[in-house]
N, C-alpha and C positions, 0 to 999 in steps of 0.2 A: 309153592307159590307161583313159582315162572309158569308151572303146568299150567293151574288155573287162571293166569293172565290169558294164555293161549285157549284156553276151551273156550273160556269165553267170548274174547275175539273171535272164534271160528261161528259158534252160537249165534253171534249179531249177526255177521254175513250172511250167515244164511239166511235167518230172519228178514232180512230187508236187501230180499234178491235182486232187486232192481238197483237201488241205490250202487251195490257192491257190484254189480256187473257195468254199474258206469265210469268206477272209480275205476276199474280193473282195465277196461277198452281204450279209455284216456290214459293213464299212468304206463298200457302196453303198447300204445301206437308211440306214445312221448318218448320213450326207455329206445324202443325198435330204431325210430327216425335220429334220436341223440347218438346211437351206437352206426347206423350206418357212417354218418355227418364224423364222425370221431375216426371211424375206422379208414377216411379219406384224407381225414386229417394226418393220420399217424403215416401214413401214405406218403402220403405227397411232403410233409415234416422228414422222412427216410429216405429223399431222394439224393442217390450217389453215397449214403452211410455204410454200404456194403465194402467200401475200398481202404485198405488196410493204414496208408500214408494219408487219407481223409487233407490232415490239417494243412499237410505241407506243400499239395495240390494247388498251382494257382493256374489259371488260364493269362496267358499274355495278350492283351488287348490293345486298342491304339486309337487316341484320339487327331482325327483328322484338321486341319486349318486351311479353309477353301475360300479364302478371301479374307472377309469379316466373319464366316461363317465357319462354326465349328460342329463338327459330327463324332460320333464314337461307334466304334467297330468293335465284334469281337476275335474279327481275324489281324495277323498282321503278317510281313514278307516271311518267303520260307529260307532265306537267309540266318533270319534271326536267331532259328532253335540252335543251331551250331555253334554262333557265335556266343551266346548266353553261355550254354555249358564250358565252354572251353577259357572265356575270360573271367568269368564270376564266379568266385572260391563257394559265395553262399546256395550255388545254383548246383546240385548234385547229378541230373540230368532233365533232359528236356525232349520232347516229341512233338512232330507236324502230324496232322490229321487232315483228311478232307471228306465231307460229308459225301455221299454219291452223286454221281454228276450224271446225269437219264438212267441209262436204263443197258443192260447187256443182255446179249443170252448164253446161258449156261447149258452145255451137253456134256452129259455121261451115257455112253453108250446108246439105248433109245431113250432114253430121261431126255427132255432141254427143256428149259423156264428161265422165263425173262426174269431178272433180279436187277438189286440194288447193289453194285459194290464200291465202296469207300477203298480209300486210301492210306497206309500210316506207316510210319519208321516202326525197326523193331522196338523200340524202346516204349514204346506205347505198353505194353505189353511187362513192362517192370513196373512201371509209375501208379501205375491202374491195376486194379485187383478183379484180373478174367479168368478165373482157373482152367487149365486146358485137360481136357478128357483124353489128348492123345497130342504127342508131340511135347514142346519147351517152353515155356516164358523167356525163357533163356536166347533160344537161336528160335524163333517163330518163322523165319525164310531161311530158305536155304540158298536163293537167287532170286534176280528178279523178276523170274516164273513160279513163283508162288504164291500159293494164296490159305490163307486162313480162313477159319466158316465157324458157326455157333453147329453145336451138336443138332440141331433141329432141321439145321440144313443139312447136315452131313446124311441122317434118318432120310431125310425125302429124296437126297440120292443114292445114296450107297444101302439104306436098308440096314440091318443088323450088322453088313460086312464091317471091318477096319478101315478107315478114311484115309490112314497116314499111307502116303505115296500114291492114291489113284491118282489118275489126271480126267482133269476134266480141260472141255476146249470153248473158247470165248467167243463168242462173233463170230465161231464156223473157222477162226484163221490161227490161233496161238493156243498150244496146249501151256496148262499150269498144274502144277505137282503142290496137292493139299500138303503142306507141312506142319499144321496144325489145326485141330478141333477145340476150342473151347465152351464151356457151359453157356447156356442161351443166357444172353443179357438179362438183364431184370428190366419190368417195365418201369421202373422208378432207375433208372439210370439215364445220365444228362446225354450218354454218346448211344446210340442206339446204331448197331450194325448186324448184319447177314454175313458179310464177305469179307475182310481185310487184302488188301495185296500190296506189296512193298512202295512205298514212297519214290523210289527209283524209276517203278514203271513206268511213271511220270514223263521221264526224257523219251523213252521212244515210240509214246500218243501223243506226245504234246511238243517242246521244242528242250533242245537240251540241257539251256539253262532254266529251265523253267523253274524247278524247285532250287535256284541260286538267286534269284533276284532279290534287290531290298524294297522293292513296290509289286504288286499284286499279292492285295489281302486278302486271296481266299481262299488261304489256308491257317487254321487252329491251330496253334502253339502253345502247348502245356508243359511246366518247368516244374521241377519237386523241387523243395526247398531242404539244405541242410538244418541237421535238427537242433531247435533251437532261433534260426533265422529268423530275424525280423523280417514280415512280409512287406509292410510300409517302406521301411527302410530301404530294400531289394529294390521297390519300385523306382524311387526315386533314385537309385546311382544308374539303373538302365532307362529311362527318360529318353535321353540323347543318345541310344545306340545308333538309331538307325542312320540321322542325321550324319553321325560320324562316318558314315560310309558312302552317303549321297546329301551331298551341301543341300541339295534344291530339293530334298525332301521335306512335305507337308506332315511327317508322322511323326507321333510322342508315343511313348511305350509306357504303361502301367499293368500293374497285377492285380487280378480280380481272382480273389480266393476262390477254391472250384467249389467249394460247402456251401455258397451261400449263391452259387450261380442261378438255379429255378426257382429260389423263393424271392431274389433282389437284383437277378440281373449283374450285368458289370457296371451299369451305375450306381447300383445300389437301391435302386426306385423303380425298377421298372419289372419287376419278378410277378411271382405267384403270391407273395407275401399276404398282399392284399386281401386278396381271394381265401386265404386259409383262415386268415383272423375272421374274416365275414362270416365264413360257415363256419368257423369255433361258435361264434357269439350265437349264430341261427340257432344250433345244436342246445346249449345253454338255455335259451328263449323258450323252445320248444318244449326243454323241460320242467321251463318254469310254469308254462302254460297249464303241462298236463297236472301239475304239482297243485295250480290255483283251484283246478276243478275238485280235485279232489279236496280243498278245503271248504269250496265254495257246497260241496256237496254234504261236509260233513256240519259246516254250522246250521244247513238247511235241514237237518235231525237235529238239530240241537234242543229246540223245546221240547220234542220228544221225547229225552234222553234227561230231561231236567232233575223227572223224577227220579230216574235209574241215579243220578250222580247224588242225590239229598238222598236216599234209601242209604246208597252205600257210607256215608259221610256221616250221616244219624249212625249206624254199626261200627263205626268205629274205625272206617276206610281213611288213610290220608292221604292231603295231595299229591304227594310222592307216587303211591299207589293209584292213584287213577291213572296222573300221568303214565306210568307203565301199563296200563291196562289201554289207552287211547295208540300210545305207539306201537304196542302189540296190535292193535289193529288195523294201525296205517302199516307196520312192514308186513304183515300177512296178505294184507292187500296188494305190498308192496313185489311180497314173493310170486304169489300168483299172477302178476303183471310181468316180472323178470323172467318166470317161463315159457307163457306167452310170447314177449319181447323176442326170447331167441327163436323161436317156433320161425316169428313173422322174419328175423334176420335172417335167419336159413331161407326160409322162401322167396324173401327179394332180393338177396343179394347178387344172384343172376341177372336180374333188373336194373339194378342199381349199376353193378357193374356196367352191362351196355349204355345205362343212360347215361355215366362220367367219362365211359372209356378206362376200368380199370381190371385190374385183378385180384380184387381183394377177398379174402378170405378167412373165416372165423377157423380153422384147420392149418393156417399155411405155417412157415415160419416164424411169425410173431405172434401164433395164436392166443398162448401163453399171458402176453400183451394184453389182447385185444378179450380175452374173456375178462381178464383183472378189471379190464377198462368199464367191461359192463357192468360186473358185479358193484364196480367203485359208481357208477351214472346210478343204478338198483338200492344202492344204499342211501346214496343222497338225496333219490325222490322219494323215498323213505324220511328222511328226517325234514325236510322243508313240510312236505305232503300232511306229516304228523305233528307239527311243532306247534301251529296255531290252534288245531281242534282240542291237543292232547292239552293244550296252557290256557285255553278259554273253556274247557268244560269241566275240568280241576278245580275252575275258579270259582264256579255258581255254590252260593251261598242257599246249604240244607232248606231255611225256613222259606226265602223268599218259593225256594224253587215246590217247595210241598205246599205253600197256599197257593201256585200258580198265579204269582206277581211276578212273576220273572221275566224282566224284558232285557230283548236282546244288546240295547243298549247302542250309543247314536256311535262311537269308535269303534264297535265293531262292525255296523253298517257301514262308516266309510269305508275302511279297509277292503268290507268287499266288492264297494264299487271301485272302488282303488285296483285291484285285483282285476277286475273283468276289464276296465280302461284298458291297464297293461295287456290284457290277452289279446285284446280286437287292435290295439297300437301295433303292435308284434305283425297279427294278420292283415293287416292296413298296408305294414309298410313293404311286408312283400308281395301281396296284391299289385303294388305302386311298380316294386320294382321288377315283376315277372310281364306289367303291361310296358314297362318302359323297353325291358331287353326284346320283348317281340316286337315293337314298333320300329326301333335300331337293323332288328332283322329282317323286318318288311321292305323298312330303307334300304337296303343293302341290296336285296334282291331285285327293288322294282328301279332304282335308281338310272337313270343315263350313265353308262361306261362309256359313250363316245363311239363302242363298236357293238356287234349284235356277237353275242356268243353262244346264242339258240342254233340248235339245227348244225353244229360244225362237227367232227368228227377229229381227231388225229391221231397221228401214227407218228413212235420216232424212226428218222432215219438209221438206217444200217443196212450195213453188209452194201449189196451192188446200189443201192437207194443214194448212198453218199454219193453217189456220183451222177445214176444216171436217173435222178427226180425230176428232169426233163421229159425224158419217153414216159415217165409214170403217169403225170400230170396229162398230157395226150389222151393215154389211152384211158381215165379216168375222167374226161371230158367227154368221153367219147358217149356215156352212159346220161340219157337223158334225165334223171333226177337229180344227178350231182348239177349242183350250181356253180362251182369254184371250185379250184384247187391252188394253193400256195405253199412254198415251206419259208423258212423263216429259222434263223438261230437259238430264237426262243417263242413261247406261248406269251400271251398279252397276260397270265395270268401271277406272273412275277418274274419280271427282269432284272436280274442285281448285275448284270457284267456293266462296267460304270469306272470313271474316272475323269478326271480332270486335266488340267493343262492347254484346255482350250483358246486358242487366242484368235485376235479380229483384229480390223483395225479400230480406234477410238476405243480399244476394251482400256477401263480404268485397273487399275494394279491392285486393289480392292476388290475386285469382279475376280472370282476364278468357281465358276458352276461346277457342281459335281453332275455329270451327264449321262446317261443312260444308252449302252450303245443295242443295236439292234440291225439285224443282219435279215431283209427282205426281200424278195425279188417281186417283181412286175403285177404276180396276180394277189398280193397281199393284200393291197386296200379292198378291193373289188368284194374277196371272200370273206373279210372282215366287217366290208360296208363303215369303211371309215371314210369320212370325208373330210376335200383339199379344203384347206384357206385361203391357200395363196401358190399359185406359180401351177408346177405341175409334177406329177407324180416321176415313177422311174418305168421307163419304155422298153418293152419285151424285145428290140434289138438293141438296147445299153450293151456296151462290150463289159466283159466280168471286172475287170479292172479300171475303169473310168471313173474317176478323182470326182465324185457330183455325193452329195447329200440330201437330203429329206428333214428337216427338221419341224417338233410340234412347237403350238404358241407357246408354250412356258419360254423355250428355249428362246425361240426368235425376238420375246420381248427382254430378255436379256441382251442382245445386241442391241436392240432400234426400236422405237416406237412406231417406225416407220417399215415400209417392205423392207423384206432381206434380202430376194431374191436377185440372184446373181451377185454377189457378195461373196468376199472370199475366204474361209478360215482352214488354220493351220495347227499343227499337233509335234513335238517333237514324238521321234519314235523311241520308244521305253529301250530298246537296247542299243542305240546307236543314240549318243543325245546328239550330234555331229548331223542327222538326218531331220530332215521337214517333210511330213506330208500335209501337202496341200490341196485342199476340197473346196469346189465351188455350190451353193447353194440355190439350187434348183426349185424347191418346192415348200410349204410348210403344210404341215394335216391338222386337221383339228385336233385339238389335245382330248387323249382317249385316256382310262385308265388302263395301267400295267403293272399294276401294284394295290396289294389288298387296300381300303378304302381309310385303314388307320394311318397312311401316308397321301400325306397333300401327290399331284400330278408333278413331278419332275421335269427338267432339262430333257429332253430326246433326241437321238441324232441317229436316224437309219442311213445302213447303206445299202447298194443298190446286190450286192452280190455276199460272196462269202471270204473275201476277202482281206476283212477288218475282224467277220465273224463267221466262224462255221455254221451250215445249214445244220441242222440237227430235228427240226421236226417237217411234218407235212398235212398241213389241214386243208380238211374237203368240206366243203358245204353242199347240206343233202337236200331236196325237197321232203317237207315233212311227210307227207303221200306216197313217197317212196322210200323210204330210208331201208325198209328190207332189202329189196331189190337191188339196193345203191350199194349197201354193205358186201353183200355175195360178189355184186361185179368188183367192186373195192378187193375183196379177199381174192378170189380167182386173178383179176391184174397184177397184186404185191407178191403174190406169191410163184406166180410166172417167173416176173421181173428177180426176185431173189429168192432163190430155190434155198433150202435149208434153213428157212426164220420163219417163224411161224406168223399168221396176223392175225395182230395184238393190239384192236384199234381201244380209243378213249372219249366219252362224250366231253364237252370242254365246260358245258355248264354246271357238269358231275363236280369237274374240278375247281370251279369259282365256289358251290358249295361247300366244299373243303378248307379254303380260307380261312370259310368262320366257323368252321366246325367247335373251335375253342368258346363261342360265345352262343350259340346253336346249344351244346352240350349246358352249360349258364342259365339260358333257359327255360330248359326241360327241367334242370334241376329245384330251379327259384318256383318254375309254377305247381311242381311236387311238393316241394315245402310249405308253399302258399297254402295248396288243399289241404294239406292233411294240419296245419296250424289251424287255419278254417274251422275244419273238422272236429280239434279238441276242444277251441273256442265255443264252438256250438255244444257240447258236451256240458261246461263250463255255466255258459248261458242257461240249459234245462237246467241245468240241480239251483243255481239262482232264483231262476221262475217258477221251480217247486218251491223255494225256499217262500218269495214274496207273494205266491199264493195261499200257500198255511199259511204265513203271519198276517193275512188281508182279508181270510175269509169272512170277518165276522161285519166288515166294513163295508165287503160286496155287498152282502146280505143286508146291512142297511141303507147304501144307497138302492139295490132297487125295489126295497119296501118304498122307499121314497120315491118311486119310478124311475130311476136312471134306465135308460135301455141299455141292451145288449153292449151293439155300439159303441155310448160312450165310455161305458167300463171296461171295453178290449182297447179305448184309443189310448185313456187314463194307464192303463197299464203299460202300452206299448209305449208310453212316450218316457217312463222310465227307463227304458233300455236303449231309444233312442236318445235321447240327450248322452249318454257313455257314449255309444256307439260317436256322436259326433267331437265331444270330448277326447275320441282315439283317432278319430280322423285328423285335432289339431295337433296334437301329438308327433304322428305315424308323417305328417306327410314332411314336414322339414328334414326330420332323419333321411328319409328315404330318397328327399330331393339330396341333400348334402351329397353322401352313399354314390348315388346316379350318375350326379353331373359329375362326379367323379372319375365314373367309369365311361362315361360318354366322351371326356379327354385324349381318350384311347385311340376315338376315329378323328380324323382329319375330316371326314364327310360325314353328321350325324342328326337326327330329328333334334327336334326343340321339346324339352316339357312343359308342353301345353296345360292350363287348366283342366281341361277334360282329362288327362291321364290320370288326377288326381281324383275328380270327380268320378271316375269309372270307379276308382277303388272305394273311393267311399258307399260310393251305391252300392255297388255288391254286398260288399261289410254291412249293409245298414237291411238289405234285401234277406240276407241270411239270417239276422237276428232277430229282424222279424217275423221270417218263417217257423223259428226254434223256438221260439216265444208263445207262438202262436195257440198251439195247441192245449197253452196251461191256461194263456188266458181266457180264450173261449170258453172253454171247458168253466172256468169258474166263473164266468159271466151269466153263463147256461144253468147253473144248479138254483136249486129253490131254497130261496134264503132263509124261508122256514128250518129247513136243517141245518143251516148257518146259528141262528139263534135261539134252536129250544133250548140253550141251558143258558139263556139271559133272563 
């Protein structure tokens, strides 16, 4: 019996090559697009599930009180980790981390490559689950000339050899003894590192108490919890550590579980979370899409098939038995869709991956997973795809359907237009929202930042550069297409070094800014093309230590509504609270941005040398006409100047595109989804338009016995589709607005959704359907209604 379901099933497909290669192209793009959309989901749902302690993992975080004004961090003092573990019985151990701070360079022998390297206690290394290829979890340093590296670094220096005890030397000046190789991170892990080197080495680049204070938050404090430990609980009895140690601390302590850090943030709200439900739901949509065509395709056979179901029903066929005969032909359909499916998932996953930025893989590690996943999406478009045709064609009644009275009935024409709404709502609404994310990115791009960061170049300092970026500057001037040369502590392209404690006179006790510091000297506005407000900038004979400031408007209107200039403010000093430094207020700049564009403009306060802040980079501005030229003299001056570092310069507008690389990637993704939803829609629409042309044939043909032209029988037709089409437009765009202005809360600086954005989407949606349409109805506008009605 099962045999003969299947012969036959396989009989009809072939039969009606067209119909079955539509059902096939829709149900294998729908299946293909569900399983990428899924397999990003299991992804990004697996980030950090790799590490063996998962539950007990919290990060230490710390909500800030800056006046009236409160902030939340996810660093807090490197004090803290010590004191946790050693006074809280529930806290089993604890580790400081620090993300990389620029840039080093690494030499082995003739090997040297600028890198990334981080920071961390060895305990890091217990808590977290990094398995080491060579060396200990156990003792991971052996002093505080050591360093740790992922096996993929270890390969690009040492080759096949043994890692454990080469040395490699840093910055040309300190050798460090690998004491261990671990496995390369996974890209779904929260901490992503190249290099480890002891938390100690801290004191002798930085200042000695550096990793002892109870303020400067920028350092990551991760705790493991005894088993069993309330996390709530924990948080709440360390609250008031800090404070117990420094009365006039602004910091609270809480625990943000480390499982739920990339999908919700440490408030809970601010993760990825959002973004994975979205592309669940898309994934769903998309299948339901391909699933509609395929019904929309089979009830458009259905009068065809009227007598096939009264034939078998007259012999003695029951409904039970069709039904199995209709769903043998939606999963046959179904299977040769699922192998397709994988064909098309093998081939764009390449694709797929650059366009998310992932490494996903139907082979890797959770293949096992991720085939189940498909075969389980392959079944289900299976049963939705087969459940309407296989229960409405079961249905038709022997005699009506053998005297060919058998109409298709006004419920199940709704349904289908019910159906087609749903598919063009679905492509409406990411139409809506793939024009909204590029208009957000036009914003972005074309917006006033207050400075020009076209045409600039730079370079971080090192080696003899730390010092002598003076003769640099000179002989870099020297070269007529360069424009500028500056260095500066940080890029305008994110400043987080910042703190508070500022005081003035008339500041209210309510008023305490969090302020942005920033460390410039004399040619920085000039190269930047920032401009004064008020007063005047810092003068190329300023001596390095001279107590004067530079502040933008955010700031200044925090003091006065009125000038600031020559005004006086004062700071106590973080490890002497006994000491005041006092700065006088020289100048104020236009407020520029220094911060990706989902942060309002802050507080600012430049100084004139490196003495509040270290120099660390050095930007040139090139003429565009010569930027070759400028580059070569650039490389031959830096590399005079500091013999043994290689030059390693950086566009700086390369790096403003990298900001938004996260919504850039958003996209690409939503306008992929868009087309190819589009795509099955229009799929959907033809087996429709076959459908509403059979059942209208005999109608055409009377209206143009009656003369109707061409014309109005293509408009009469068209305007069935368009009234859906507009019916998804009222649908598609509230969702999509809701959705948006959602994600548009994100920037601080963002477009408005205008009418027209909505409008675009509709048009296209409405352009496409009529293009898809088009073909059936001419065509049956065109035919001679004599063959319409010789059998009347």
């Amino acid at each position: 019996m099962w045999r003969n379901y299947w012969t036959v099933a396989f009989r009809y497909l072939v039969r009606h090559k067209g119909c079955a290669v539509l059902n096939i192209v829709g149900l294998s793009v729908g299946i293909a697009c569900s399983t990428l959309i899924l397999l990003w989901v299991q992804d990004e749902r697996a980030f950090d599930r790799f590490h063996r302690n998962l539950d007990r993992i919290h990060l230490v975080a710390t909500v800030h009180q800056y006046g009236n004004e409160t902030g939340m961090s996810p660093g807090c003092p490197p004090a803290v980790a010590k004191a946790l573990r050693e006074e809280y019985p529930e806290i089993v151990n604890s580790t400081r981390y620090t993300p990389p701070w620029g840039e080093a360079l690494i030499r082995y022998k003739d090997r040297a490559f600028t890198e990334k390297v981080g920071h961390a206690d060895a305990q890091l290394f217990q808590i977290f689950t990094y398995p080491f290829v060579e060396g200990s979890a156990l003792t991971p340093y052996r002093s505080t000339h050591s360093i740790v590296m992922t096996k993929r670094m270890a390969r690009k220096y040492f080759g096949d050899e043994p890692a454990l005890g080469k040395v490699v030397t840093i910055d040309n000046q300190n050798d460090y003894t690998v004491t261990g190789v671990v496995e390369d991170v996974p890209t779904n892990s929260t901490l992503q590192f190249d290099f480890l080197m002891p938390m100690e080495r801290l004191r002798e680049v930085t200042r000695p108490n550096y990793i002892d204070t109870w303020y400067n938050c920028a350092f990551r404090t991760f705790v493991q919890l005894r088993e069993g430990a309330d996390g709530s609980r924990v948080s709440e009895k360390i609250a008031g550590r800090v404070k117990e140690s420094d009365k006039e601390s602004i910091i609270t302590l809480f625990l943000a579980p480390f499982k739920d850090l990339h999908l919700h943030g440490i408030s809970g709200r601010h993760g990825n979370a959002q973004r994975v439900w979205a592309f669940s739901i898309i994934a769903v949509l998309i299948l339901l899409i391909a699933c509609v065509n395929f019904m929309n395709l089979a009830t458009a056979r259905s009068a065809s098939r009227a007598r096939e179901v009264a034939l078998r029903k007259a012999v003695g066929a029951g409904k039970r038995d069709l039904v199995f005969q209709f769903y043998g032909e939606a999963f046959l359909t179904t299977l040769a869709s699922l192998f397709i499916a994988i064909v098309l998932v093998s081939l764009l996953l390449p694709s797929f991956n650059s366009l998310a930025d992932k490494t996903l893989s139907l082979l890797g590690t959770d293949h096992t997973t991720a085939l189940l996943g498909i075969c389980a999406v392959a079944v289900l478009a299976g049963l939705i795809s087969g459940s309407y045709p296989a229960l409405l064609l079961s249905s038709y009644r022997p005699a009506a359907a053998l005297r060919g009275t058998l109409k298709s009935g006004a419920r199940g024409s709704t349904l289908r237009r019910v159906l087609v709404v749903g598919q063009f709502s679905i492509s409406i609404a990411l139409i809506t929202c793939t024009i909204v994310v590029f208009s957000q990115l036009q914003f972005i791009e074309k917006r006033d930042l207050g400075l020009e960061k076209d045409q600039i170049v730079y370079v971080a300092l090192n080696g003899n550069l730390l010092t002598d970026y003076d003769i640099a500057k000179r002989e870099l001037m020297r070269h007529p297409d360069i424009l500028g040369a500056a260095v500066s502590s940080h890029l305008p392209t994110g400043i987080y070094s910042n703190g508070s404690g500022w005081c003035w006179e008339g500041k209210s006790p309510e008023v305490d800014p969090f302020v942005t510091n920033l460390a410039a000297d004399a040619d920085f506005l000039k190269t930047y093309q920032i401009q004064m407000a008020d007063g005047e900038y810092f003068r190329p004979d300023l001596p390095p230590d001279a107590p004067q400031v530079v502040l933008n408007e955010r700031f200044a209107r925090e003091l006065s509504s009125r000038s600031v200039v020559g005004r006086t403010l004062w700071i106590r000093d973080d490890d002497d609270k006994n000491k005041i430094h006092t700065f006088t207020i020289i100048g104020v700049v236009k407020d520029f941005h220094f911060k990706p564009l989902s942060t309002e403009i802050e507080p600012l306060i430049m100084f004139p040398s490196n003495s509040m802040e270290k120099f660390r980079y050095l930007s040139v501005r090139i003429r565009p006409e010569g930027m070759r030229a400028a580059l070569d003299h650039m490389g031959k001056t830096l590399t005079s100047l500091n013999s043994g570092f290689p030059f390693e310069y950086r566009f700086l507008d390369e790096d403003y595109g990298g900001l938004y690389e996260s919504e850039q990637k958003l996209g690409r993704i939503f306008n992929s989804f868009a087309i190819l939803a589009v795509f099955i829609s229009c799929l959907g629409l033809f087996g429709l338009a076959s459908f509403m042309t059979e059942q209208r044939t005999k109608e055409v043909g009377i209206r143009k016995t009656l003369g109707a032209s061409v014309s109005s029988v293509v408009s009469l037709f068209s305007w069935d589709f368009v009234k859906w089409v507009i019916a998804a437009n009222i649908i598609a765009w509230p969702v999509a607005y809701v959705y948006m202005n959602e994600w548009l809360k994100t920037f601080a600086y963002r477009v408005e959704m205008n009418v027209w954005i909505f409008a675009s989407a509709g048009t296209i949606a409405l352009l496409v359907a009529v293009l898809t349409v088009s073909a059936h109805t001419i065509r049956a506008a065109r035919a001679n209604p004599a063959a319409a009605l010789r059998h009347e």
